[in-house]
PDB file of N, CA, C and O in Angstrom:
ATOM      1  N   UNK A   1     159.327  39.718  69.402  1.00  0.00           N
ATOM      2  CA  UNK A   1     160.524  38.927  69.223  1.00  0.00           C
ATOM      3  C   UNK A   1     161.233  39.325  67.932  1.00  0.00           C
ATOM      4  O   UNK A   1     162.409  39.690  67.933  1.00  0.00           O
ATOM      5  N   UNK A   2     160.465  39.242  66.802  1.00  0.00           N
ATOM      6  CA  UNK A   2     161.411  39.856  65.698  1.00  0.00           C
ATOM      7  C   UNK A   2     162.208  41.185  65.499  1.00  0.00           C
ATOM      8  O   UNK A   2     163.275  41.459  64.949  1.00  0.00           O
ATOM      9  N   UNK A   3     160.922  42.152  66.406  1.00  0.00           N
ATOM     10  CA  UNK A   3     161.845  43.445  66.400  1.00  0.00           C
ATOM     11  C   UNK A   3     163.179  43.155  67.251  1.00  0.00           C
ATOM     12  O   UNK A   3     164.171  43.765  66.852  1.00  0.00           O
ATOM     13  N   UNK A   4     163.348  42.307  68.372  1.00  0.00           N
ATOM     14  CA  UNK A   4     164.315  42.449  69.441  1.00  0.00           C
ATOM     15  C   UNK A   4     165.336  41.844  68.801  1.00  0.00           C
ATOM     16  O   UNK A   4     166.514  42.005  69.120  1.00  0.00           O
ATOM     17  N   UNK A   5     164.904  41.054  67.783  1.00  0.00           N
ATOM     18  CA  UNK A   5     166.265  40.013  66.591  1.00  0.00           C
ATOM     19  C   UNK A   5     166.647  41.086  65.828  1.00  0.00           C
ATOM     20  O   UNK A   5     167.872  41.135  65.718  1.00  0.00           O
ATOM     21  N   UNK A   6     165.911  42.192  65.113  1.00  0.00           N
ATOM     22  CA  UNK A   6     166.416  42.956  64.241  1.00  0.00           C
ATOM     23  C   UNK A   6     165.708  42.610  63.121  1.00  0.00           C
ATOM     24  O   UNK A   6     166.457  42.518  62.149  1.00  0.00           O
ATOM     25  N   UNK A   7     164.405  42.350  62.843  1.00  0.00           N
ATOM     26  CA  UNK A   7     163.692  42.023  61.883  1.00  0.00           C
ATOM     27  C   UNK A   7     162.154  42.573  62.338  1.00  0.00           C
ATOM     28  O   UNK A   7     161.178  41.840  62.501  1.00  0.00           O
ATOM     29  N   UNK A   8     162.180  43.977  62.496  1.00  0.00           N
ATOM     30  CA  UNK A   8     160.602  44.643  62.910  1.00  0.00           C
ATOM     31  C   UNK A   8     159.663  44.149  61.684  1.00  0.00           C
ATOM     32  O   UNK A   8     160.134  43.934  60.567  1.00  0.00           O
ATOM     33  N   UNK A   9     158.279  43.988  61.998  1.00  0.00           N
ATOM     34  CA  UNK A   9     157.712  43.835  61.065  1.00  0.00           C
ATOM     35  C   UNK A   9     157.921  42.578  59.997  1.00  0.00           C
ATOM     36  O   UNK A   9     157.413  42.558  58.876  1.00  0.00           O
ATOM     37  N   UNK A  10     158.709  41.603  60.518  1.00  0.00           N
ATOM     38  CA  UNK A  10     158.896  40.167  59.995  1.00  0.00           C
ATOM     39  C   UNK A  10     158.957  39.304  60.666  1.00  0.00           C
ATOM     40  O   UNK A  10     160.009  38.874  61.140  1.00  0.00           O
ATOM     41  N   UNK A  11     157.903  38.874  60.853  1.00  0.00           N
ATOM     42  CA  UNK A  11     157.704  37.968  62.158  1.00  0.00           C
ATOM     43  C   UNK A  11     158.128  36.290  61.495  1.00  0.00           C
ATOM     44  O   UNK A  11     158.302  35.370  62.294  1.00  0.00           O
ATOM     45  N   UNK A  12     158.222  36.123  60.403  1.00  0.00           N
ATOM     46  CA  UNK A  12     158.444  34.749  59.557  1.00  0.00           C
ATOM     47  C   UNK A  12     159.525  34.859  58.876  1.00  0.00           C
ATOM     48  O   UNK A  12     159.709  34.196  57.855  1.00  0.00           O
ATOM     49  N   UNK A  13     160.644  35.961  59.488  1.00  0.00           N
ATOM     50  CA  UNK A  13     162.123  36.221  58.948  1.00  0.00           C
ATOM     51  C   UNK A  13     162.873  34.866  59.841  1.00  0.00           C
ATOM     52  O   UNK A  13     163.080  34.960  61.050  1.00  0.00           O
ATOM     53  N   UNK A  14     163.279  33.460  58.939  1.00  0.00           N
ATOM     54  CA  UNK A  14     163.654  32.647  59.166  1.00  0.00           C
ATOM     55  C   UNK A  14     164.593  32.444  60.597  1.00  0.00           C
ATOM     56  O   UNK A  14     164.562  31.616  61.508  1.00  0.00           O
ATOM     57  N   UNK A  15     165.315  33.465  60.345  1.00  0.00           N
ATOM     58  CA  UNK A  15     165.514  33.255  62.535  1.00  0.00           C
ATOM     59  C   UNK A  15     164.377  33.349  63.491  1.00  0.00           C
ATOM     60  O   UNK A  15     164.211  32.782  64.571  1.00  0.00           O
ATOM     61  N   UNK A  16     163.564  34.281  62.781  1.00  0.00           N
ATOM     62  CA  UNK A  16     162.799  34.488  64.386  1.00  0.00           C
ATOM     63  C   UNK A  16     161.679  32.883  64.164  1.00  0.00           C
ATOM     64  O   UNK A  16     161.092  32.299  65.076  1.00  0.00           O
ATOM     65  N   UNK A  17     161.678  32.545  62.824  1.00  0.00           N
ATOM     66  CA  UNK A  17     160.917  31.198  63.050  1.00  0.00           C
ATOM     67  C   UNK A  17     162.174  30.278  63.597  1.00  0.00           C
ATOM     68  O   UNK A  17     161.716  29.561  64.487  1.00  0.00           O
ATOM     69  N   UNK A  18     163.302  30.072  63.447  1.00  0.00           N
ATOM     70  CA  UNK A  18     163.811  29.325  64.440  1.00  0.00           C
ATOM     71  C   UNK A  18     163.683  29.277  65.976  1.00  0.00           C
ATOM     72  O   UNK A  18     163.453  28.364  66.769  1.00  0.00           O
ATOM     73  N   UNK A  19     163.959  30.828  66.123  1.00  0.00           N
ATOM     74  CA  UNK A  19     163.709  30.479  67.514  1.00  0.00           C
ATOM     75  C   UNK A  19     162.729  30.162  68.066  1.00  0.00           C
ATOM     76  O   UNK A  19     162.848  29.583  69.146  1.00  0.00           O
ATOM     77  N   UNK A  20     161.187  30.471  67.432  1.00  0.00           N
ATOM     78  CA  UNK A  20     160.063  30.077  68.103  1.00  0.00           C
ATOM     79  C   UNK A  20     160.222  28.799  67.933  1.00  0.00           C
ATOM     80  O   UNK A  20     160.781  28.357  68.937  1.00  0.00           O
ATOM     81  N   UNK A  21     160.045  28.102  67.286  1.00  0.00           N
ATOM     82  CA  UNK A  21     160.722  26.417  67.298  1.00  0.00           C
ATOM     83  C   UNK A  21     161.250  26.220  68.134  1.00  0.00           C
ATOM     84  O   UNK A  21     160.870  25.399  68.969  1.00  0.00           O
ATOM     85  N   UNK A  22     162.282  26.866  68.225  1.00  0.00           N
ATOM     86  CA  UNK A  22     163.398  26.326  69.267  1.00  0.00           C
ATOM     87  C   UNK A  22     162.813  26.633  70.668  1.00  0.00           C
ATOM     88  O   UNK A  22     163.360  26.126  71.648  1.00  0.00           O
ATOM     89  N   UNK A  23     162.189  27.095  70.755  1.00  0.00           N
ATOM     90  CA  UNK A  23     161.161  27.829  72.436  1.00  0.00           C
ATOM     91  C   UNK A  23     160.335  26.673  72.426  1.00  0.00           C
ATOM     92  O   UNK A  23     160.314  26.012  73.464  1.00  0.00           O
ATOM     93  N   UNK A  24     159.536  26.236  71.300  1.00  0.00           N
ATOM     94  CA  UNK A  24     158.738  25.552  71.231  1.00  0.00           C
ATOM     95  C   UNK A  24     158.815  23.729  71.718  1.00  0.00           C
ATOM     96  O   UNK A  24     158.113  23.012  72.431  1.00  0.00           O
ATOM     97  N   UNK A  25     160.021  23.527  70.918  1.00  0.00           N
ATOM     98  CA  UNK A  25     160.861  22.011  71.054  1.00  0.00           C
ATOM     99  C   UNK A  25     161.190  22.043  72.522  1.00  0.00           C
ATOM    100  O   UNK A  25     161.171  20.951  73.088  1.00  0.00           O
ATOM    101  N   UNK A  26     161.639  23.649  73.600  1.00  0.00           N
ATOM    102  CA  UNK A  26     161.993  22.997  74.874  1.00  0.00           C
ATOM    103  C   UNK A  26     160.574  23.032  75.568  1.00  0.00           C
ATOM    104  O   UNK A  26     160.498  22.346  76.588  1.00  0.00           O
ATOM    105  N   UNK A  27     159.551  23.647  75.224  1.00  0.00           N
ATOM    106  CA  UNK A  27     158.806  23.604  76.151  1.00  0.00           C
ATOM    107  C   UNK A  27     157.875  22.003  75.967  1.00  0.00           C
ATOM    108  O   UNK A  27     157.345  21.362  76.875  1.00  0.00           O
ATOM    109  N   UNK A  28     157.907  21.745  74.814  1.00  0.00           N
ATOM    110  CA  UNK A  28     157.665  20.549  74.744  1.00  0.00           C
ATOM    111  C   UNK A  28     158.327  19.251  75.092  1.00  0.00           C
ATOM    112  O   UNK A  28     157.927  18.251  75.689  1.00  0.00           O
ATOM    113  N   UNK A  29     159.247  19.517  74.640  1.00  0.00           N
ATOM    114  CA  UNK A  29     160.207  18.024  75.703  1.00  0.00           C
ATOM    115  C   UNK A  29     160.289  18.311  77.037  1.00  0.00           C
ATOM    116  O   UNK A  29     160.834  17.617  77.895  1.00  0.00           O
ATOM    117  N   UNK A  30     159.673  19.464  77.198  1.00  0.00           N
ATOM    118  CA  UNK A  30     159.453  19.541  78.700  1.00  0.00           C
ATOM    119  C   UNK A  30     158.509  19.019  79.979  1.00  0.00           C
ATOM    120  O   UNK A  30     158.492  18.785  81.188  1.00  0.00           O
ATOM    121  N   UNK A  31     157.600  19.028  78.516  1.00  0.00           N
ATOM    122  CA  UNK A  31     155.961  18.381  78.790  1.00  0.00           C
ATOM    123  C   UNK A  31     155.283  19.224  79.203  1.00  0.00           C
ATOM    124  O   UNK A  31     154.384  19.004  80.014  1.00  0.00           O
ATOM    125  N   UNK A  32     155.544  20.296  78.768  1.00  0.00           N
ATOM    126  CA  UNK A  32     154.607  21.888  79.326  1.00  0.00           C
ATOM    127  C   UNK A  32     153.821  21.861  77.816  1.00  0.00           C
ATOM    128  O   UNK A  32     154.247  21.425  76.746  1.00  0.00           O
ATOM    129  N   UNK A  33     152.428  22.532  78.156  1.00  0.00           N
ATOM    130  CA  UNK A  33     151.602  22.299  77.073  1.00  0.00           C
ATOM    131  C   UNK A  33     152.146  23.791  76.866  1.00  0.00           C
ATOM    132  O   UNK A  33     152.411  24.511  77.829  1.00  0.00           O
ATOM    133  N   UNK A  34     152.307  24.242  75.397  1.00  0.00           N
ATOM    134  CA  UNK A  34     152.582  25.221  74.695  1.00  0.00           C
ATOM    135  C   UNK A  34     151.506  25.896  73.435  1.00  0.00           C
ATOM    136  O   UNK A  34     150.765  25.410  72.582  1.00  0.00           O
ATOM    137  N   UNK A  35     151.810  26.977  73.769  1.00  0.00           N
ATOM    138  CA  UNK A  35     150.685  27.679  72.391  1.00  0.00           C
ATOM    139  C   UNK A  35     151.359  28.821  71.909  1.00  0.00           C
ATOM    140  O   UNK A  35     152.509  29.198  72.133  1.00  0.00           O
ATOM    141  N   UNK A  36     150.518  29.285  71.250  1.00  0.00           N
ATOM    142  CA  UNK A  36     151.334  30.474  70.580  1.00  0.00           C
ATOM    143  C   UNK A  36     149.807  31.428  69.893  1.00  0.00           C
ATOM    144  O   UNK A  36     148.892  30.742  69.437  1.00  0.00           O
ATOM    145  N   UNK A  37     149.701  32.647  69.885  1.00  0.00           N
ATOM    146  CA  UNK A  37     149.497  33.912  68.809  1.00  0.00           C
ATOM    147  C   UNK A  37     149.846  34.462  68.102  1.00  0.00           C
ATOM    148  O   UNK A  37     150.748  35.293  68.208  1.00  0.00           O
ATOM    149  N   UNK A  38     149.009  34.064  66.777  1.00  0.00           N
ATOM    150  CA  UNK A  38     149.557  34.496  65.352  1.00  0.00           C
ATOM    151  C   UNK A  38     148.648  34.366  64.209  1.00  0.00           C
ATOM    152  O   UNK A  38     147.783  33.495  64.292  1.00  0.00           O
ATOM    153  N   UNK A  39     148.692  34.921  63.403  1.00  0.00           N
ATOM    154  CA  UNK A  39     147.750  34.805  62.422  1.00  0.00           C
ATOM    155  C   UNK A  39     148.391  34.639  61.240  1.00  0.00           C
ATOM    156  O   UNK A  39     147.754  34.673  60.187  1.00  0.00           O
ATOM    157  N   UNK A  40     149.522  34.469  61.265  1.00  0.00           N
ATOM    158  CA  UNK A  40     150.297  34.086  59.955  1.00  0.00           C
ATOM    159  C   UNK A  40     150.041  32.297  59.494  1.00  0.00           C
ATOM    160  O   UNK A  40     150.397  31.435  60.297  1.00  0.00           O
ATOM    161  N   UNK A  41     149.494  31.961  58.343  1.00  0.00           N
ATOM    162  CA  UNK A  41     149.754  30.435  58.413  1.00  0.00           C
ATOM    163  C   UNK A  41     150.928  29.718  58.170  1.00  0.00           C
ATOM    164  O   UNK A  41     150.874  28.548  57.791  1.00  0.00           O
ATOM    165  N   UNK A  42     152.308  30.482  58.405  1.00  0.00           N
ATOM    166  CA  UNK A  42     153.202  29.952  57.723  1.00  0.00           C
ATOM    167  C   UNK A  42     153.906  29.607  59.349  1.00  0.00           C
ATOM    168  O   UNK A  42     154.531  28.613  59.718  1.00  0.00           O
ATOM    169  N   UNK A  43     153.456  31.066  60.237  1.00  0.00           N
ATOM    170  CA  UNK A  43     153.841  30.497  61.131  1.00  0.00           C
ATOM    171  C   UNK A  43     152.949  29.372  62.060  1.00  0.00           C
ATOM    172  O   UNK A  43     153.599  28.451  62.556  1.00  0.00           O
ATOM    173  N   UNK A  44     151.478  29.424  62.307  1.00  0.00           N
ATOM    174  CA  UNK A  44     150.953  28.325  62.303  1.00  0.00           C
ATOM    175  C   UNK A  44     150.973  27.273  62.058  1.00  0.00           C
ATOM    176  O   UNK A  44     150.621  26.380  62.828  1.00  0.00           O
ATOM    177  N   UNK A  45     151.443  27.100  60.777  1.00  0.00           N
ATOM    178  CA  UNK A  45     151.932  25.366  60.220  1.00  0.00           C
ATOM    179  C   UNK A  45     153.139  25.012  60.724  1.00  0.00           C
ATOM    180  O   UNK A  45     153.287  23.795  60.844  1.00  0.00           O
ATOM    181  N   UNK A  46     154.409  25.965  61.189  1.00  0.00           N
ATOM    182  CA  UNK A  46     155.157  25.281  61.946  1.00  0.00           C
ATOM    183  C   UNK A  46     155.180  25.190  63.114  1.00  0.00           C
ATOM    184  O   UNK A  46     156.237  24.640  63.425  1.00  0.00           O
ATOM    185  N   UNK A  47     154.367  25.516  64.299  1.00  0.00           N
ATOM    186  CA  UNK A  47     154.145  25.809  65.040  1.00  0.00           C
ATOM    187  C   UNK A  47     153.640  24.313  65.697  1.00  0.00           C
ATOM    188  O   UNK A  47     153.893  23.896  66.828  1.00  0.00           O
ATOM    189  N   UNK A  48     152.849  23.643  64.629  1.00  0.00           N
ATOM    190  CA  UNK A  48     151.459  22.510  64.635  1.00  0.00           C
ATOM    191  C   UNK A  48     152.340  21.493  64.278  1.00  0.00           C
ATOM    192  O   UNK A  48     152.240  20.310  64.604  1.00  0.00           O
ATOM    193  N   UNK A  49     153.385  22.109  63.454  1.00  0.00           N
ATOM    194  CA  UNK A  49     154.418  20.830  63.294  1.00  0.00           C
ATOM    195  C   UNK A  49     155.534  20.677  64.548  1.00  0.00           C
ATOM    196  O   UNK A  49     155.903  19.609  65.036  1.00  0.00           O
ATOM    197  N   UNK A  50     155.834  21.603  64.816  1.00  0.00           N
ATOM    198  CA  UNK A  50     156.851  21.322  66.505  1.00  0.00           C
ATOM    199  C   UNK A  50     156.121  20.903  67.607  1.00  0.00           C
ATOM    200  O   UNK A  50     156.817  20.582  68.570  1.00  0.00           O
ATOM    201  N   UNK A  51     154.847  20.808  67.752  1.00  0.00           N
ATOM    202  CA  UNK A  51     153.927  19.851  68.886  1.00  0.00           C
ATOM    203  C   UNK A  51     152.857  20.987  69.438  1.00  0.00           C
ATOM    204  O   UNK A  51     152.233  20.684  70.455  1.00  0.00           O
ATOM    205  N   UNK A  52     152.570  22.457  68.746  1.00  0.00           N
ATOM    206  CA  UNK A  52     151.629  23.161  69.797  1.00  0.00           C
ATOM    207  C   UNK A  52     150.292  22.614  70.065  1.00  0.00           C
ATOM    208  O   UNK A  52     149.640  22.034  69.197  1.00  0.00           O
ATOM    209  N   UNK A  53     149.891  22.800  71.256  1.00  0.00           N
ATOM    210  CA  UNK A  53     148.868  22.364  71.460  1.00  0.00           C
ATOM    211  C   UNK A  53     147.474  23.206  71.541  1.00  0.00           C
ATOM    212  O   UNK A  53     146.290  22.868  71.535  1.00  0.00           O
ATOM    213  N   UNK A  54     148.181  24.508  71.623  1.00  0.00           N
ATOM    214  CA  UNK A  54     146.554  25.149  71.431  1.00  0.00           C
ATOM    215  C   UNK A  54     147.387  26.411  70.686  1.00  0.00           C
ATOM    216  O   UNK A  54     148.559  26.772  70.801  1.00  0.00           O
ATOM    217  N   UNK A  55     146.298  26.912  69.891  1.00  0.00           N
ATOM    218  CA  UNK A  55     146.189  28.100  68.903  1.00  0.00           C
ATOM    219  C   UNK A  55     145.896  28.922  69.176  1.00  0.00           C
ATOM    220  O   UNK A  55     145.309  28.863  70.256  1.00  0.00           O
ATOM    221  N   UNK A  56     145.995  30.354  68.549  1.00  0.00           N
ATOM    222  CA  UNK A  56     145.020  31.687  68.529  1.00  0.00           C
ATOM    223  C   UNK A  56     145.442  32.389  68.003  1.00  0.00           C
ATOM    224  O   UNK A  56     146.539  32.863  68.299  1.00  0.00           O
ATOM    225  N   UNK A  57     144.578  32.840  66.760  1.00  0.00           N
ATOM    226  CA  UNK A  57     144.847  33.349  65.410  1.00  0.00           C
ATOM    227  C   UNK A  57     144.323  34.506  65.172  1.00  0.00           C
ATOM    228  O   UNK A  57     144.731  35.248  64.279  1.00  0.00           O
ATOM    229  N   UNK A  58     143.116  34.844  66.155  1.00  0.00           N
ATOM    230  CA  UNK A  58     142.783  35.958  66.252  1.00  0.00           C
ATOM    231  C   UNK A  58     142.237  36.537  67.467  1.00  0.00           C
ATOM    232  O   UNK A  58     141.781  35.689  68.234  1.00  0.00           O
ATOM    233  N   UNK A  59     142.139  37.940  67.924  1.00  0.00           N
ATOM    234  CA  UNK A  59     141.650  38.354  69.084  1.00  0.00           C
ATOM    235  C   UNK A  59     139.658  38.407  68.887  1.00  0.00           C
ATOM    236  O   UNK A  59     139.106  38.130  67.822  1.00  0.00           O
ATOM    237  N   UNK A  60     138.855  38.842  70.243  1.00  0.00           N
ATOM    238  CA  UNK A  60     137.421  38.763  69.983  1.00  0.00           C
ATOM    239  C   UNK A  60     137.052  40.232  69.661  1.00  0.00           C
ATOM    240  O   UNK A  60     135.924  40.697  69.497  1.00  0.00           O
ATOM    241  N   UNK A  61     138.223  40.846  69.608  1.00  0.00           N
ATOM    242  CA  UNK A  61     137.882  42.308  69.218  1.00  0.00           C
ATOM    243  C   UNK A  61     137.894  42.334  67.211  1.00  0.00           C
ATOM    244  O   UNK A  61     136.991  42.566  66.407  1.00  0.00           O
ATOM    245  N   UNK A  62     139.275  41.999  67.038  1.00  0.00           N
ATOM    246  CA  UNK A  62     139.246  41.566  65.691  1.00  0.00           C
ATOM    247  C   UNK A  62     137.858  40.696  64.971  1.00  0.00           C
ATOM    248  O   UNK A  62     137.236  40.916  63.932  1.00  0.00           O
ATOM    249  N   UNK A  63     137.729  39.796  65.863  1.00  0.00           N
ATOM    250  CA  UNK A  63     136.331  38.975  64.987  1.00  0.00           C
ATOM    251  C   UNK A  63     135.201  39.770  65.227  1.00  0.00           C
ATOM    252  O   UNK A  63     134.765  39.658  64.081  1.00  0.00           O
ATOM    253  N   UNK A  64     134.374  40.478  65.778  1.00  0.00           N
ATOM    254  CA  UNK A  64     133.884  41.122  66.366  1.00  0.00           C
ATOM    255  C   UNK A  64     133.427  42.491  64.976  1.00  0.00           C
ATOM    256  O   UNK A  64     132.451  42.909  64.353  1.00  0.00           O
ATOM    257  N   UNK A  65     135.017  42.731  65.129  1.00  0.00           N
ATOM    258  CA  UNK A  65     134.922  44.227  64.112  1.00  0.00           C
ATOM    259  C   UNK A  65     135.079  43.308  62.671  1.00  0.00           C
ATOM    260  O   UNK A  65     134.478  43.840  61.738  1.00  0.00           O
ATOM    261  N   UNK A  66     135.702  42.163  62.353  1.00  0.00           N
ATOM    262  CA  UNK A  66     135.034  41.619  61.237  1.00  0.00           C
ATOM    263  C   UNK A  66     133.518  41.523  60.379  1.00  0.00           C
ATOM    264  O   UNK A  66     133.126  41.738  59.232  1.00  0.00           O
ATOM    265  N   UNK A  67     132.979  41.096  61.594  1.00  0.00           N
ATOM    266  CA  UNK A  67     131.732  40.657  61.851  1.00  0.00           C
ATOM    267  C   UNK A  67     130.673  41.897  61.274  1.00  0.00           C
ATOM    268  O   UNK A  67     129.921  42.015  60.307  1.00  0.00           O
ATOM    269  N   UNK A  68     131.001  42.596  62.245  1.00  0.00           N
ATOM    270  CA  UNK A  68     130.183  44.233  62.028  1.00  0.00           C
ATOM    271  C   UNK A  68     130.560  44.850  60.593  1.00  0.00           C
ATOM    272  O   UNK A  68     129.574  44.966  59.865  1.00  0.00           O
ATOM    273  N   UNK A  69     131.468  45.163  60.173  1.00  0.00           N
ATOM    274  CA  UNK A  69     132.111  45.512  58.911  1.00  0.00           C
ATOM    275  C   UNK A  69     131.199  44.372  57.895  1.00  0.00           C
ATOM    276  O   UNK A  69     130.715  44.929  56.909  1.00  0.00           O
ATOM    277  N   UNK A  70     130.868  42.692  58.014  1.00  0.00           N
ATOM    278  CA  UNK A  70     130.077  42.479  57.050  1.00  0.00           C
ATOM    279  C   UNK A  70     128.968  42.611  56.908  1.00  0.00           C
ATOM    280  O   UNK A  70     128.304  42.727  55.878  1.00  0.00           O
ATOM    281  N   UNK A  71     128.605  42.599  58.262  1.00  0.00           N
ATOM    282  CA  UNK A  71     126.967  43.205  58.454  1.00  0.00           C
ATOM    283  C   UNK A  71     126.734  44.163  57.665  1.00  0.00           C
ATOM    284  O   UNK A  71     125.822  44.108  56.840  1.00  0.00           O
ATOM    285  N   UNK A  72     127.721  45.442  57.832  1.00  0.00           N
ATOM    286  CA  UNK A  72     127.439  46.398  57.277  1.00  0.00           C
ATOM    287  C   UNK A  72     126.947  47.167  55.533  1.00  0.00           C
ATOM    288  O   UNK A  72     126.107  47.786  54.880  1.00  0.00           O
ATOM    289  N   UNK A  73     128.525  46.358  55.564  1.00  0.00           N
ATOM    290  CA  UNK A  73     128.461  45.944  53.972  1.00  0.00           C
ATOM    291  C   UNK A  73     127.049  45.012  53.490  1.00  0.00           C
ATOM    292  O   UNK A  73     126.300  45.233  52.538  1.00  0.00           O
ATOM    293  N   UNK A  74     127.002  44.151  54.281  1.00  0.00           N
ATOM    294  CA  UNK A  74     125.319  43.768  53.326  1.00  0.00           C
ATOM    295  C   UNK A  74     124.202  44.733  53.335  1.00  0.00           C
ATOM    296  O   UNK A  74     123.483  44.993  52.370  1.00  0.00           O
ATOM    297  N   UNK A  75     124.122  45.283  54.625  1.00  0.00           N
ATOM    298  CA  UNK A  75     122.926  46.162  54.452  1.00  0.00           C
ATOM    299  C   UNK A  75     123.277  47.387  53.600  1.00  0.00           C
ATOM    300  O   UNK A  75     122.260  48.013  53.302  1.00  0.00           O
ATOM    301  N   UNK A  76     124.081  47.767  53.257  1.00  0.00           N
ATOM    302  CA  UNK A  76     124.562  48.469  52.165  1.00  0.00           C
ATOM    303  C   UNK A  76     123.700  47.755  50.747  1.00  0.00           C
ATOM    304  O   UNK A  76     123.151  48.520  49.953  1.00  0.00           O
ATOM    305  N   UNK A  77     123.676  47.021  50.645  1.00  0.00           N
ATOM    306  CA  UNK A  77     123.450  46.655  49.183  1.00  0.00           C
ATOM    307  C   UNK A  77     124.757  46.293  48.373  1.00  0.00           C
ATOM    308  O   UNK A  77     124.681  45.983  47.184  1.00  0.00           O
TER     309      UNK A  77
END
């Protein structure tokens, strides 16, 4: 969405947080349960403030390769 506004790589460039709001406010007065993907908390907190009802902040590949990367690092020393 931000690249298609003209803001690649700014996903919390104040229009494109309007419009997710604004996506957000109809799907909710709609009474459609709404969510969203993102890992930004700035966009998360508004997200939680326009009514979303479910989250996801990260993929199981991402936690996954988190995970392994600390493993690693400990057995490292």
């Amino acid at each position: 969405l931000a690249a298609d506004m003209g803001h690649r790589g700014n996903p919390t460039h104040p229009e494109v947080m309007q419009a997710v709001e604004t996506v957000i406010g109809k799907g909710v007065a709609a009474g459609k349960p709404v969510g969203i993907m993102s890992g930004d908390p700035a966009m998360l907190a508004m997200a939680r403030k326009a009514g979303i009802r479910f989250f996801a902040s990260s993929t199981d590949v991402s936690l996954l390769s988190a995970a392994a990367a600390n493993l690693a690092a400990s057995m490292r020393g």
